[in-house]
C-alpha positions as CSV (number, residue, x, y, z in Angstrom):
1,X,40.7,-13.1,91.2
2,X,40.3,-13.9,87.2
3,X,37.1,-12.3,85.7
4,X,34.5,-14.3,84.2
5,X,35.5,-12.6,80.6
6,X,38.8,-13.9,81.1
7,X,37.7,-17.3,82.3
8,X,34.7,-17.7,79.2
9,X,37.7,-16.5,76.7
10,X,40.1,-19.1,77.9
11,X,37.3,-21.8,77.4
12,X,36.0,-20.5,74.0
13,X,39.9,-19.8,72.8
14,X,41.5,-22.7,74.3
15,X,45.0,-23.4,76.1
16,X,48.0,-23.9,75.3
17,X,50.8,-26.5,77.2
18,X,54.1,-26.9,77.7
19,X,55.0,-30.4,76.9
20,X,55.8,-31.1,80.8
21,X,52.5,-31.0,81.8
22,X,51.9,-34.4,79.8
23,X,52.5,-36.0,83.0
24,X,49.1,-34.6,85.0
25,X,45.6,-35.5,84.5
26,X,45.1,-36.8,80.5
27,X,43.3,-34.5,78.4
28,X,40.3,-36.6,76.3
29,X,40.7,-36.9,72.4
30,X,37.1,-37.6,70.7
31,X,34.7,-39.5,72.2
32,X,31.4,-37.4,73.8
33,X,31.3,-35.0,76.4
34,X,34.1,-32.1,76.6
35,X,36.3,-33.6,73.6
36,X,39.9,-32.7,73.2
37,X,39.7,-30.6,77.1
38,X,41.9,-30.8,79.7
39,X,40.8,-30.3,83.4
40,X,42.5,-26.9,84.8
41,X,41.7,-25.4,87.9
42,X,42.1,-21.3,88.6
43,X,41.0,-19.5,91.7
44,X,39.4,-22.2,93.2
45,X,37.5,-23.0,90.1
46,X,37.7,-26.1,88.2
47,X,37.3,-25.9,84.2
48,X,36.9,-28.0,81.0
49,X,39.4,-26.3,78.8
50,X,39.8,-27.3,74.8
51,X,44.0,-28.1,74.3
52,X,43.9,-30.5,71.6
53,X,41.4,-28.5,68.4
54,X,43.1,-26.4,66.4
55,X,41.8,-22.9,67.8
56,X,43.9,-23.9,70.9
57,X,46.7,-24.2,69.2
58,X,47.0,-20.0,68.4
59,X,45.1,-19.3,71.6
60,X,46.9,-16.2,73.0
61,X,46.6,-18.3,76.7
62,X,49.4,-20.3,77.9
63,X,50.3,-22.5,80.4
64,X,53.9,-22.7,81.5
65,X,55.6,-25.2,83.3
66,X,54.1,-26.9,86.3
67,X,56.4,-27.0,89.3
68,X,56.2,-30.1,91.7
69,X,53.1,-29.7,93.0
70,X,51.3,-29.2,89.8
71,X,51.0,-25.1,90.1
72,X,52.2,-23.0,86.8
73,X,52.0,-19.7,85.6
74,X,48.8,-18.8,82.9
75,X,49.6,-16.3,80.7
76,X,47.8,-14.3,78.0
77,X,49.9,-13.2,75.2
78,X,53.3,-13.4,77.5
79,X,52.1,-11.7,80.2
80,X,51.0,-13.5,83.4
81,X,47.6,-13.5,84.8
82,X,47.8,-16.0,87.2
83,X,49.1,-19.2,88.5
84,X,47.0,-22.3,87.3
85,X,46.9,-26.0,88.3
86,X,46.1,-29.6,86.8
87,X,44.3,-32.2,88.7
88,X,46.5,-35.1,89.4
89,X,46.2,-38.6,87.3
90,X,43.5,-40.4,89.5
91,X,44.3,-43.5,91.1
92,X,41.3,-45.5,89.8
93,X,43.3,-45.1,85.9
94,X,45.5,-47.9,87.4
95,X,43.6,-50.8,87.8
96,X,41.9,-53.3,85.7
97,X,38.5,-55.0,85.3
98,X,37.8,-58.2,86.4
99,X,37.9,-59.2,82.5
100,X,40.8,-57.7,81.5
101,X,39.7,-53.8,80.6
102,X,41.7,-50.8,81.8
103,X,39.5,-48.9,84.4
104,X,40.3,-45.6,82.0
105,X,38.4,-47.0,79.2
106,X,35.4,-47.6,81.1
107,X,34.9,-44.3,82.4
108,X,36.8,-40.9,82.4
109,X,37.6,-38.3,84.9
110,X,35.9,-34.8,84.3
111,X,36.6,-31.8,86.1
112,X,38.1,-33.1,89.8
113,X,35.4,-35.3,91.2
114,X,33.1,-36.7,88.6
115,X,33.1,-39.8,87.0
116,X,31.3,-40.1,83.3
117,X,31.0,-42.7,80.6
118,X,29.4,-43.4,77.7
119,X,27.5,-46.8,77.6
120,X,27.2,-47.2,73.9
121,X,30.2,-45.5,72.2
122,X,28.0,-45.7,68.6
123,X,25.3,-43.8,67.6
124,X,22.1,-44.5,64.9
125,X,22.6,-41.1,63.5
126,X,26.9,-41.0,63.3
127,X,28.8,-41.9,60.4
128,X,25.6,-40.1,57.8
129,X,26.0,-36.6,57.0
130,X,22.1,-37.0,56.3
131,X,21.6,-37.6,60.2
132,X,24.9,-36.9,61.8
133,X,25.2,-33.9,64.8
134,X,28.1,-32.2,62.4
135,X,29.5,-31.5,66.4
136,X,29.7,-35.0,67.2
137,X,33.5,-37.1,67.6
138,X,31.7,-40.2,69.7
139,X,33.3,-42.4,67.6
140,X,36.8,-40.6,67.5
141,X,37.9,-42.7,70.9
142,X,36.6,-46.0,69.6
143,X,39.4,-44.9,66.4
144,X,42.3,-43.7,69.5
145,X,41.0,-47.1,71.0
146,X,40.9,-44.9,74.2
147,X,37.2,-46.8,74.7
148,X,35.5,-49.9,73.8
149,X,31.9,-49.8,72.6
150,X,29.7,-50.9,75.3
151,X,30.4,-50.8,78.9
152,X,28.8,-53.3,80.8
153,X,27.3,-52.6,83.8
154,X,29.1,-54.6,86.1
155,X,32.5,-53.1,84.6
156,X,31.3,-49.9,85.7
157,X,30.2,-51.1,89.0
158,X,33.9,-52.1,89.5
159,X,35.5,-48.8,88.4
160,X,33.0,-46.6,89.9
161,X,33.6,-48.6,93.6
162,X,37.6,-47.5,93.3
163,X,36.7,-44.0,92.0
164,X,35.1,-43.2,94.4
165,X,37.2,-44.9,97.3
166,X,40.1,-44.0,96.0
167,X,39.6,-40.8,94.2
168,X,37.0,-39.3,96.3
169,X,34.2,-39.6,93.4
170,X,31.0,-37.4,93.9
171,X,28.5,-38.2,91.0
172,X,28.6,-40.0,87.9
173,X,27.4,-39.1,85.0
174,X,26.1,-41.4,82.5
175,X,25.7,-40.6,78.2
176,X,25.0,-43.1,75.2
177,X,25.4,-43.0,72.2
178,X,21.1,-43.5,70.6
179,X,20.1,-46.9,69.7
180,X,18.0,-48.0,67.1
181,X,15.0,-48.5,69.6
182,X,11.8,-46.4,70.8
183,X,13.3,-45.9,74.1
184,X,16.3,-44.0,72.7
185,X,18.3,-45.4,75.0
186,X,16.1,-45.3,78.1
187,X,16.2,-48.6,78.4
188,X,19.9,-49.6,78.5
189,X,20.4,-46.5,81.2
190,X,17.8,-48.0,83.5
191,X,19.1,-51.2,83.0
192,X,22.4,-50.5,84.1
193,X,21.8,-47.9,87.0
194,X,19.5,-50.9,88.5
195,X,22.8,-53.2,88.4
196,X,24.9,-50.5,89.9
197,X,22.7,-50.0,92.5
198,X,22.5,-53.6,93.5
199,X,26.2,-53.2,93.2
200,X,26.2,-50.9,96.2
201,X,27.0,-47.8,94.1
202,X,25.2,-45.3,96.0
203,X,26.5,-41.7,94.6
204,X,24.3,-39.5,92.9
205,X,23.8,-40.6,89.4
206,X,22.8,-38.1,86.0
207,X,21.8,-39.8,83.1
208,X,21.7,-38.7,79.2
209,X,19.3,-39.8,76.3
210,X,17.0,-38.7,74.0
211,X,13.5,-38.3,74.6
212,X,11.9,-41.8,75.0
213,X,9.1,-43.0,72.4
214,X,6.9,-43.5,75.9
215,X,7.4,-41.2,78.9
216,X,6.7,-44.3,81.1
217,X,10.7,-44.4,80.8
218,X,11.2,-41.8,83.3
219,X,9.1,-43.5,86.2
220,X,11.3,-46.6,85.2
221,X,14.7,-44.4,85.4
222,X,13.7,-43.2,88.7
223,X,13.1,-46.2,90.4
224,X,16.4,-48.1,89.1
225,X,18.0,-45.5,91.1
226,X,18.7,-42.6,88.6
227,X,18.5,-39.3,90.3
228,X,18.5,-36.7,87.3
229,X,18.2,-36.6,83.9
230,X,19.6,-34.7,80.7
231,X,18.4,-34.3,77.3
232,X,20.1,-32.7,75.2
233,X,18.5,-29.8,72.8
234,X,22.1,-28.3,71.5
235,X,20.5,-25.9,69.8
236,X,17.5,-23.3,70.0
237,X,16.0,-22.4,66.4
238,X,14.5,-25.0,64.1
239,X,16.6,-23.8,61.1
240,X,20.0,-24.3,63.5
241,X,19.1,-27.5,64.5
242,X,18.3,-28.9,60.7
243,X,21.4,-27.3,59.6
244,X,23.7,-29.0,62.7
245,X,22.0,-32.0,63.6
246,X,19.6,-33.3,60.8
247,X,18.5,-36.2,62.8
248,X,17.9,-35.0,66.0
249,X,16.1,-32.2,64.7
250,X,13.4,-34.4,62.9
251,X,12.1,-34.8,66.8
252,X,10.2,-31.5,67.6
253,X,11.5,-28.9,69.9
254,X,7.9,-29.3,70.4
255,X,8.1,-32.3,71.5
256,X,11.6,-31.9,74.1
257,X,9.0,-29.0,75.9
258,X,6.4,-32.2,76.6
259,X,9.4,-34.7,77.6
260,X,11.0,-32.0,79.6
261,X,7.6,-31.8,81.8
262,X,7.1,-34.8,82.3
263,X,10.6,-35.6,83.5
264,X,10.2,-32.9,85.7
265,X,6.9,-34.5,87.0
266,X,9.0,-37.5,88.0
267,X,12.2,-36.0,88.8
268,X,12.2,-32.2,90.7
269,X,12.7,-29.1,89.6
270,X,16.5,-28.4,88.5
271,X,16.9,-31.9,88.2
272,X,16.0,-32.4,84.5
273,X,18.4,-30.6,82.5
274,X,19.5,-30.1,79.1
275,X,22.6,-28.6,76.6
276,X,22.7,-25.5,74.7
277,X,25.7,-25.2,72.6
278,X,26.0,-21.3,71.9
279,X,27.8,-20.4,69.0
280,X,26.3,-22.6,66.6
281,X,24.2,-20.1,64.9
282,X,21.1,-19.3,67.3
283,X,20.9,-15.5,68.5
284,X,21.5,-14.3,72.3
285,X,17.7,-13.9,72.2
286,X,17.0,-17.0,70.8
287,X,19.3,-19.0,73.8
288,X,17.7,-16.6,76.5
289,X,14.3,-17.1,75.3
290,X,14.3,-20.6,75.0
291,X,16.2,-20.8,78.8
292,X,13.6,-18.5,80.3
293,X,10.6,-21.1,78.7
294,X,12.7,-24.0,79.8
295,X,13.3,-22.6,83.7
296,X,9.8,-21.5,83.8
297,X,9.2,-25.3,83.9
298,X,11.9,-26.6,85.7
299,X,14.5,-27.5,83.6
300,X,18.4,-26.3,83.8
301,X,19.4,-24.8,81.0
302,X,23.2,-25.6,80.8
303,X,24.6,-23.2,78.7
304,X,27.6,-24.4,77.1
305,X,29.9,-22.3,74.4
306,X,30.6,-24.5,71.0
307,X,34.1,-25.8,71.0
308,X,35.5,-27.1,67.4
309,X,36.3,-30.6,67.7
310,X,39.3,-32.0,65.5
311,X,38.2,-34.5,62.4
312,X,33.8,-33.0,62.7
313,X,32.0,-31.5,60.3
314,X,32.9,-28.5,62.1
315,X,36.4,-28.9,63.2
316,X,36.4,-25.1,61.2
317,X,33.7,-23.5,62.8
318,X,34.6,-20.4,65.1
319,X,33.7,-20.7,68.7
320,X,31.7,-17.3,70.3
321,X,33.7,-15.2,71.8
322,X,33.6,-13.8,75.2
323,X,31.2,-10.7,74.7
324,X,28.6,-13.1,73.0
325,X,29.1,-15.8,76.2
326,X,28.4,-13.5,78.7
327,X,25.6,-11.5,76.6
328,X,23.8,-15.1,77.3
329,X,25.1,-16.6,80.4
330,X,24.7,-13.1,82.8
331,X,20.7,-12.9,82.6
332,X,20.2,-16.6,82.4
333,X,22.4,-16.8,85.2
334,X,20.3,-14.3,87.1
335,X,16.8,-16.2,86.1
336,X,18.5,-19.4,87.7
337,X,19.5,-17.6,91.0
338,X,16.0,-16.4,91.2
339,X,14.1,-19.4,90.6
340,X,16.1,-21.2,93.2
341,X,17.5,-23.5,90.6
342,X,21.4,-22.8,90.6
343,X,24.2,-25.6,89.9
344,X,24.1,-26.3,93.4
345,X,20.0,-27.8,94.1
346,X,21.2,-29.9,91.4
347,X,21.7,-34.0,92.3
348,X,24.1,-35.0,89.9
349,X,25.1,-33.8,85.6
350,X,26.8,-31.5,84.1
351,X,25.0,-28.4,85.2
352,X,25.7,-29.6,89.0
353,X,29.4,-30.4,87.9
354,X,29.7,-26.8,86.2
355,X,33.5,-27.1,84.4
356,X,32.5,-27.1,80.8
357,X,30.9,-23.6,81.3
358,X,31.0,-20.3,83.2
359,X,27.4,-20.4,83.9
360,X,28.1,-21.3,88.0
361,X,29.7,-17.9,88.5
362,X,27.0,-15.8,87.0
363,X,24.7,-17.5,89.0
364,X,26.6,-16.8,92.2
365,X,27.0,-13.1,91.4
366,X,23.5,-12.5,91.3
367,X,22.9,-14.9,94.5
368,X,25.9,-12.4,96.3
369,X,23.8,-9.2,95.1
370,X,20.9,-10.6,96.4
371,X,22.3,-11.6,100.0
């Protein structure tokens, strides 16, 4: 059994391939979400793992070549570790829409059974330094033209139906990129969760936005058929945030803490959640402090550690290393096991989904000490 120190390294320091493993599960280049990862699975655990940025490229982990079924050896510095595997190319990447779109540029598979998209693959505050999140590549797959720049909802009615038929689909998650409206977005999500669920799409569904001008929105998201939601801090300390994401950070932390509550209001406990990207700046403290304040209300902290991303702002920027991830992740962990708000209460998002972090296995070693 790998230790968590040695699964956080290999997702802070990245993978490197051998060129036959091209022909399993594509990693993702730009867009949002885990950018430029590849699904691996080790022990029985599925992760998010960077391949593509440049700090994978030296990475002292390797995987060698996968033998029919997919299994290879992982190695660290030459010397084996373990054997790893890839999750297969899903079926659903196959087909076509209706209207002519490939299925694989309407939604991507993450980790092994979750389906995600991004509705609107454009963004009010991209493309301006003065505004931009400098971790941000959401338009990078519209450039690959890997994605087109709205999905409609019926499209991903149709690819969600075979994903999960076909590819045995759990949840779908659900980001956008923030329009130029009051809702932030609210109002497209509901929209299109409503036409999915007239659809017959009956999965558990997560979906991502900013914090609405009018917390009415989350009343609205709930009865379309949304089951949790996500909003995204990235980022713990006022003078982080204005230094990574300009824009975002010109809406109050303040402000998240009353959206955050009332979304809980609507929504359960655990099943609001929202990003911290550590290794952007803000202290262990800092990211414990602001998780304890955000469980003590009912929102999953999903601690996530920062990942360079190839043609950002901060494509440069060093990603924490292991001592600093588990510093964080082992007591916030332990607050989540004992608030009875682990990965698993979780309806659908990232926190339930887990891969893009070693948050899940902290939480289950306290749970096991507890038991």
């Amino acid at each position: 059994m790998l230790s968590e120190e040695i699964l956080t390294e290999l997702q802070t320091m990245g993978l490197r391939l051998d060129e036959s493993v091209a022909g399993t599960t594509p990693a993702r280049r730009g867009g949002a979400g885990p950018t430029d990862h590849k699904a691996v699975r080790i022990a029985g655990t599925t992760l998010m793992v960077p391949v593509y940025n440049q700090s994978s490229g030296s990475s002292p982990y390797q995987a060698g070549a996968p033998n029919v079924l997919g299994v290879a050896d992982l190695l660290r510095n030459g010397e084996k570790l373990g054997l790893i595997s890839f999750p297969r190319q899903p079926n659903f990447y196959g087909h076509t829409t209706t209207d002519g779109v490939p299925f694989w540029k309407i939604a991507q598979l993450h980790s092994h059974n979750v389906l995600a998209t991004t509705l609107l693959q454009t963004c009010i505050r991209y493309g301006d330094s003065r505004t931009s999140c400098q971790f941000c590549a959401i338009g990078e797959s519209l450039k690959y033209g890997t994605t087109i720049a709205y999905k409609k909802p019926l499209q991903l009615a149709e690819v969600t139906r075979v994903a999960v038929e076909q590819d045995g689909i759990e949840q779908l998650v659900i980001t956008t990129g923030t329009p130029a409206t009051k809702d932030r977005g609210a109002k497209i999500l509901r929209d299109t969760v409503a036409v999915l669920r007239q659809q017959g799409i009956t999965i558990p569904i997560q979906v991502q936005c900013e914090p609405p001008d009018d917390f009415a929105w989350f009343g609205k998201l709930r009865d379309a058929g949304v089951d949790a939601l996500g909003m995204h801090l990235e980022a713990a300390g006022q003078a982080v945030r204005e230094r990574i994401m300009p824009g975002k950070a010109e809406v109050p932390l303040a402000y998240y803490m009353d959206a955050f509550r009332a979304a809980v209001a609507v929504f359960g406990q655990a099943q609001v959640s929202t990003y911290l990207l550590a290794g952007l700046g803000d202290s262990a403290d800092a990211l414990i402090d602001l998780s304890r304040d955000l469980i003590e209300i009912g929102v999953y902290p999903f601690i996530v550690p920062f990942v360079p991303v190839r043609n950002t702002p901060l494509q440069h920027h060093p990603s924490p290393d292991s001592a600093f991830m588990q510093a964080v992740l082992a007591p916030v962990g332990q607050m989540l096991a004992e608030a009875g708000m682990t990965a698993d209460t979780i309806k659908a998002g990232c926190g339930k989904c887990g891969a893009c972090s070693t948050l899940k296995s902290f939480e289950k070693r306290k749970a096991a000490a507890v038991c």
